[in-house]
C-alpha positions as CSV (number, residue, x, y, z in Angstrom):
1,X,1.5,-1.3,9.0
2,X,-0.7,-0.3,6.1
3,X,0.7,1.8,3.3
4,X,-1.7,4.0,1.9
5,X,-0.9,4.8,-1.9
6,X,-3.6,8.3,-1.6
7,X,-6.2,6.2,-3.1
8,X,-3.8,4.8,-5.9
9,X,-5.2,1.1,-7.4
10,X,-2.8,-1.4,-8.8
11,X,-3.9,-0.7,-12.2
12,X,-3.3,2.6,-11.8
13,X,0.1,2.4,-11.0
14,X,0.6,-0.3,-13.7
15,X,-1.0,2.4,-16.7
16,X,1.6,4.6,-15.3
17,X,5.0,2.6,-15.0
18,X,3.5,1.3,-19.0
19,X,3.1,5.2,-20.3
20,X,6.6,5.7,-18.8
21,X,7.9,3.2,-20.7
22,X,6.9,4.1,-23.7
23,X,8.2,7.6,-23.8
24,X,11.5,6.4,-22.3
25,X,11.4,4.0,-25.6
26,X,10.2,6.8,-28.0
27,X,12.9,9.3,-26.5
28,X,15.4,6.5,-27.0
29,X,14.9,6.0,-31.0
30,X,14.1,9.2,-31.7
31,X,17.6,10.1,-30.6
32,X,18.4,9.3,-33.9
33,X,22.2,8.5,-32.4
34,X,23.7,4.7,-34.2
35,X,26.4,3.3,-33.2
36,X,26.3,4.6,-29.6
37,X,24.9,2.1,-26.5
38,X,22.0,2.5,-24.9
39,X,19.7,1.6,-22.1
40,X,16.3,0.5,-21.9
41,X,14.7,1.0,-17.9
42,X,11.5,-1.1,-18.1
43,X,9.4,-2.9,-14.7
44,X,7.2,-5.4,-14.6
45,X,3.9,-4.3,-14.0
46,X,2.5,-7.5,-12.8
47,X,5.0,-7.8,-10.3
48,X,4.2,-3.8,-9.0
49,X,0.4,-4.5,-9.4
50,X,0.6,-7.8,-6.6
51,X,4.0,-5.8,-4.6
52,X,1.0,-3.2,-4.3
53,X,-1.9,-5.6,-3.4
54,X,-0.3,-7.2,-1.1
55,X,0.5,-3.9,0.9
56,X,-3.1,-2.6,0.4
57,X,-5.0,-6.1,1.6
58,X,-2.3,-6.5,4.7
59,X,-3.6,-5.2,8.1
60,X,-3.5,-2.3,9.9
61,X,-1.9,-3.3,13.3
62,X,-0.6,-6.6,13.5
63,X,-2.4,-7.6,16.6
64,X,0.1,-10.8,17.7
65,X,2.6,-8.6,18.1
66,X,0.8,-5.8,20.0
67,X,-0.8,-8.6,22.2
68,X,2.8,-10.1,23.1
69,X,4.3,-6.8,23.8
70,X,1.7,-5.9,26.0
71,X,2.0,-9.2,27.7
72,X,5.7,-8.5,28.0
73,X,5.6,-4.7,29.8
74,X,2.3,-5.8,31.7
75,X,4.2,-8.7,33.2
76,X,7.4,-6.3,34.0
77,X,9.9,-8.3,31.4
78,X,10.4,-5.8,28.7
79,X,13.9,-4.7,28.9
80,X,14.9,-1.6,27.0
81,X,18.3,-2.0,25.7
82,X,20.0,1.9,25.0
83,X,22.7,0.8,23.1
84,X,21.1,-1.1,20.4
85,X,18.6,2.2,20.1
86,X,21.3,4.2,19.6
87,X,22.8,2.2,17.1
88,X,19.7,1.4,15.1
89,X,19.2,5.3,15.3
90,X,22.5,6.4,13.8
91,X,22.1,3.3,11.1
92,X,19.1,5.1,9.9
93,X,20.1,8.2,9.5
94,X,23.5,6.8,7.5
C-alpha cells in the first residue's frame, strides 16, 4: 500500500512540524502568565522525515502476498470465515 502525501517531500513536512513549533513556543512566553504550568508539544522531525520515506520508497502492491492468495482461491483453499469479518468490521467502526 503506498501512501501518497499529495506530492508532500520529507522536508516539507519537517519545515512545517519546525514553523509549528515555533509559534506554539512564541504563543507560550508571550502569555506573559508566571507561576502557572505549561506544556511544550514538539516532534522530532528526523524521525517524521524517515516515518515518511519509508512510506513513500515502499511498494505499491506487495506482490508475495497477492501471488499466495491467488495461489490459495486458484487452488479452491481459501476459506472465508463470516464471523471474524463481522468482528473486524464492528472493531473498526468502534
Amino acid at each position: 500500500m503506498r501512501i501518497d502525501l499529495s506530492n508532500t517531500t520529507a522536508s516539507q513536512l519537517s519545515s512545517e512540524l519546525n514553523s509549528k513549533r515555533v509559534t506554539a513556543h512564541s504563543a507560550t512566553q508571550s502569555s506573559g502568565v508566571n507561576g502557572e504550568d505549561h506544556a511544550t508539544l514538539t516532534s522530532d522531525s528526523t524521525s517524521v522525515g524517515s516515518l515518511v520515506s519509508t512510506a513513500l520508497s515502499s511498494p505499491e502492491v506487495r506482490q508475495g502476498m497477492v501471488d499466495s492468495l491467488r495461489k490459495t482461491i486458484s487452488g479452491g483453499q481459501y476459506k472465508v470465515d463470516p464471523a471474524s469479518i463481522a468482528s473486524s468490521m464492528v472493531g473498526e467502526s468502534e
